[in-house]
C-alpha atoms as an extended CHARMM CRD file, in Angstrom:
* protein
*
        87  EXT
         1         1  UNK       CA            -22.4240000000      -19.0130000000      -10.7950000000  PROA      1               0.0000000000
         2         2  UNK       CA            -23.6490000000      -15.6070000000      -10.4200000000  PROA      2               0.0000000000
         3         3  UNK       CA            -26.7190000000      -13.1090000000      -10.5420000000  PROA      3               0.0000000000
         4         4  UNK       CA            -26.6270000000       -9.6240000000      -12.3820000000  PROA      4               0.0000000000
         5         5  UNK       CA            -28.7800000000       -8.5320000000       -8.9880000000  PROA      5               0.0000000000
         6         6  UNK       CA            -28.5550000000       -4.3150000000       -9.9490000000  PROA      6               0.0000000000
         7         7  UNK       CA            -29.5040000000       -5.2030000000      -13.4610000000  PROA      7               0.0000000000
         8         8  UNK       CA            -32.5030000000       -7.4220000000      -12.1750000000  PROA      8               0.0000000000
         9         9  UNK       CA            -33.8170000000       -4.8630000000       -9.8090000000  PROA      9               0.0000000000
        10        10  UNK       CA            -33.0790000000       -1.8510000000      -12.3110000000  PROA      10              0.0000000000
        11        11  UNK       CA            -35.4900000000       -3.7050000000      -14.4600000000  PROA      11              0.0000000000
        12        12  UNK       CA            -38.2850000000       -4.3140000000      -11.5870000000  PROA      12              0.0000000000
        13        13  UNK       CA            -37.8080000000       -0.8980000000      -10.1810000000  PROA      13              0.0000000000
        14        14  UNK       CA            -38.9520000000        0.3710000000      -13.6840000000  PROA      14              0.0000000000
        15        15  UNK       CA            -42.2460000000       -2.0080000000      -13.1700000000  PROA      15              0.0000000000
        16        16  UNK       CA            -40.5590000000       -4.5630000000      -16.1230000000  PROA      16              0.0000000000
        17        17  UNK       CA            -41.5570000000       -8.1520000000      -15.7180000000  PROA      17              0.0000000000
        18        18  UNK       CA            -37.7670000000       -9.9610000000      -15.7390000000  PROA      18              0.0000000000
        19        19  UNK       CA            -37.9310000000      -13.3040000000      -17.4590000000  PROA      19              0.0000000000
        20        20  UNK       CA            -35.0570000000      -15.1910000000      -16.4980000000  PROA      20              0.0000000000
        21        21  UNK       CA            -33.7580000000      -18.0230000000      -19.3690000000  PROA      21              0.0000000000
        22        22  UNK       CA            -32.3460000000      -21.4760000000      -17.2130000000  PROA      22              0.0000000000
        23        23  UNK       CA            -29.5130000000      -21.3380000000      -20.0310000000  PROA      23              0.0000000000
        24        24  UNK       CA            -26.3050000000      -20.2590000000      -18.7810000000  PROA      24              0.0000000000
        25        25  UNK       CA            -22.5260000000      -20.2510000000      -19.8110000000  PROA      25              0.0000000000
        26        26  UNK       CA            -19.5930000000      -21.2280000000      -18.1120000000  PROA      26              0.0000000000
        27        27  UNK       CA            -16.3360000000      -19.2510000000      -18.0940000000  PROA      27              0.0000000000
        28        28  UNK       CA            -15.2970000000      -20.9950000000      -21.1430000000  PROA      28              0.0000000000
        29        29  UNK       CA            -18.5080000000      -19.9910000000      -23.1070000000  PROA      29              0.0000000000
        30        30  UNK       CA            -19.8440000000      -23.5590000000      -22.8130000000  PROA      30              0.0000000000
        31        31  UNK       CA            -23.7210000000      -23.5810000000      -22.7740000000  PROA      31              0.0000000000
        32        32  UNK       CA            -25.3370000000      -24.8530000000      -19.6300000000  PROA      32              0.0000000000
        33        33  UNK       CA            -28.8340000000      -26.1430000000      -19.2880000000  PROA      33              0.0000000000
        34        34  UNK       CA            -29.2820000000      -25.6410000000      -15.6210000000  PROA      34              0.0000000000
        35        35  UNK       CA            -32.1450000000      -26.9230000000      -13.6380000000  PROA      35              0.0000000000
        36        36  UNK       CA            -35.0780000000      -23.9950000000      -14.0350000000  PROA      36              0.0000000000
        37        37  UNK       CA            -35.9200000000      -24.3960000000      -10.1330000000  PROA      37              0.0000000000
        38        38  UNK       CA            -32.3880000000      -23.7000000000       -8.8230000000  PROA      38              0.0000000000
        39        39  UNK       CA            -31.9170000000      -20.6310000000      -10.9050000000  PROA      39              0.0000000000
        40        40  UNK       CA            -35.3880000000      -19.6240000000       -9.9390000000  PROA      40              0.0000000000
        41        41  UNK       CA            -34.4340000000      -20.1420000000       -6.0930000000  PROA      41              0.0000000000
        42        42  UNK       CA            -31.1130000000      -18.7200000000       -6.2380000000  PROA      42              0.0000000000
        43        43  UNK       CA            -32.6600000000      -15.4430000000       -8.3260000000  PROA      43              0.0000000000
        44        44  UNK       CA            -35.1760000000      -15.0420000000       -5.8780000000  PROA      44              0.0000000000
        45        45  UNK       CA            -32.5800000000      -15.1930000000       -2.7170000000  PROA      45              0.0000000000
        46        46  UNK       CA            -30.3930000000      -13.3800000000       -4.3460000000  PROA      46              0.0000000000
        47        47  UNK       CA            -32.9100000000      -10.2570000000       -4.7150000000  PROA      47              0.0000000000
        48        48  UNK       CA            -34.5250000000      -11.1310000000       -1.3490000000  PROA      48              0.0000000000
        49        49  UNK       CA            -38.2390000000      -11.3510000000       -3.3540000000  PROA      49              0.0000000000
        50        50  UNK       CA            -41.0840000000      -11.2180000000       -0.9080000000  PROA      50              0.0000000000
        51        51  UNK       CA            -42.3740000000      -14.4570000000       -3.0900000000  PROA      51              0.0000000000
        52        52  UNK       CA            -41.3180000000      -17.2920000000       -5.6220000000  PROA      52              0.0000000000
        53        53  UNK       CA            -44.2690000000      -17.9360000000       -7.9010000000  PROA      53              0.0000000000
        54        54  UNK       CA            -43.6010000000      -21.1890000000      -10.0540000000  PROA      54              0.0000000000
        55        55  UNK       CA            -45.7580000000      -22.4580000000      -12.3460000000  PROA      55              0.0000000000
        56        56  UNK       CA            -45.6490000000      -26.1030000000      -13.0680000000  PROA      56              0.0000000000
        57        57  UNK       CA            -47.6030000000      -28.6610000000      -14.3210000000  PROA      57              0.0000000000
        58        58  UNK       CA            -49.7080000000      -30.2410000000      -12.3570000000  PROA      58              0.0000000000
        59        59  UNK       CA            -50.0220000000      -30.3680000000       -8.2120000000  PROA      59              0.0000000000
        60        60  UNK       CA            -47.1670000000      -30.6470000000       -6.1830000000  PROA      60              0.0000000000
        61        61  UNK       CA            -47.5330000000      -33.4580000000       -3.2300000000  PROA      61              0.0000000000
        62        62  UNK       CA            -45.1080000000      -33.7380000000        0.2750000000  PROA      62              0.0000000000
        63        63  UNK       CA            -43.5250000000      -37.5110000000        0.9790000000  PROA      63              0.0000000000
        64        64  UNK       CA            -47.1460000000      -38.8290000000        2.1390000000  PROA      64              0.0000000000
        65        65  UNK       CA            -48.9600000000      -37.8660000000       -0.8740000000  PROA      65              0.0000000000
        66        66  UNK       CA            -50.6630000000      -34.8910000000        0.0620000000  PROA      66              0.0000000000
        67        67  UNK       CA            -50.8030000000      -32.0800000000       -1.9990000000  PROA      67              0.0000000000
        68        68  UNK       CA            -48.4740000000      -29.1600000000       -1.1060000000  PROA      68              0.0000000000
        69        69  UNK       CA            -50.9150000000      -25.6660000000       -1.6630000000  PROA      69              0.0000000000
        70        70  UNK       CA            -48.1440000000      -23.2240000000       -0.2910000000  PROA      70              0.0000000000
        71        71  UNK       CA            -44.6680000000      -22.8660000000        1.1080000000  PROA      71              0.0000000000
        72        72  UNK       CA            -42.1470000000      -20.4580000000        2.2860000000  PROA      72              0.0000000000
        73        73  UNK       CA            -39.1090000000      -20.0020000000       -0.1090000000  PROA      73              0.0000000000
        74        74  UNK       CA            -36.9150000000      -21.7100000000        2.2230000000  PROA      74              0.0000000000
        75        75  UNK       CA            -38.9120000000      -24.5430000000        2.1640000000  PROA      75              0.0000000000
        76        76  UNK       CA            -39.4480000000      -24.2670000000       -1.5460000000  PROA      76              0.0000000000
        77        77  UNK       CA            -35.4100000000      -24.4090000000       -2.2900000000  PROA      77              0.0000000000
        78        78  UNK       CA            -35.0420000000      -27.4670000000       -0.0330000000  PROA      78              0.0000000000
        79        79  UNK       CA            -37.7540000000      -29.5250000000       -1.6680000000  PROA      79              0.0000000000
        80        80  UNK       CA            -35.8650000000      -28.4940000000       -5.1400000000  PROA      80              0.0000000000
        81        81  UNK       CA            -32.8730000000      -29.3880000000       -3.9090000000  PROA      81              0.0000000000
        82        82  UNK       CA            -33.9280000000      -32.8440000000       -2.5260000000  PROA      82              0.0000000000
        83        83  UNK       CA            -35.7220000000      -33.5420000000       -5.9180000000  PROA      83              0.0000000000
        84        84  UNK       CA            -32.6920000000      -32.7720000000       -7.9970000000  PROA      84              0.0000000000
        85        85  UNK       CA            -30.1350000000      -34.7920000000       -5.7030000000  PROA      85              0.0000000000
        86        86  UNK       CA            -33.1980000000      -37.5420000000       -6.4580000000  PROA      86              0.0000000000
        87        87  UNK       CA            -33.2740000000      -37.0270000000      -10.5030000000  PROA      87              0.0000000000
């Protein structure tokens, strides 16, 4: 539900690496296992990074079965999101 975005950016202003867990909690306490693309999307927006770097395994490929080398981040969060509404 939300982004510590000063503590983030404290931490890359002071050249850390920021490794972001997709575990969260809800306002109850109750662990969450939320999908690692959407919190990588939404930490990236919420920053305004320059780039999204994702690492996954294997190629990524469009509807037509061509492999997808690059894309911008808007891009990048809609394919997510169309995956996960598919999953």
């Amino acid at each position: 539900e939300k982004i510590d975005v000063s503590r983030i950016k404290e931490r890359l202003d002071s050249d850390s690496i920021v490794v972001v867990s997709n575990m969260g909690y809800s306002s109850s306490g109750e662990v969450l296992n939320c999908n690692t693309y959407e919190v990588a999307t939404a930490c990236a927006l919420a920053i305004e990074a320059d780039k999204l770097i994702c690492i996954v395994d294997g190629q990524i490929f469009d509807e037509h079965g061509r492999v997808i080398p690059f894309m911008s981040l808007e891009e990048a969060d809609m394919l997510i999101r169309k995956r996960a509404k598919q999953s």
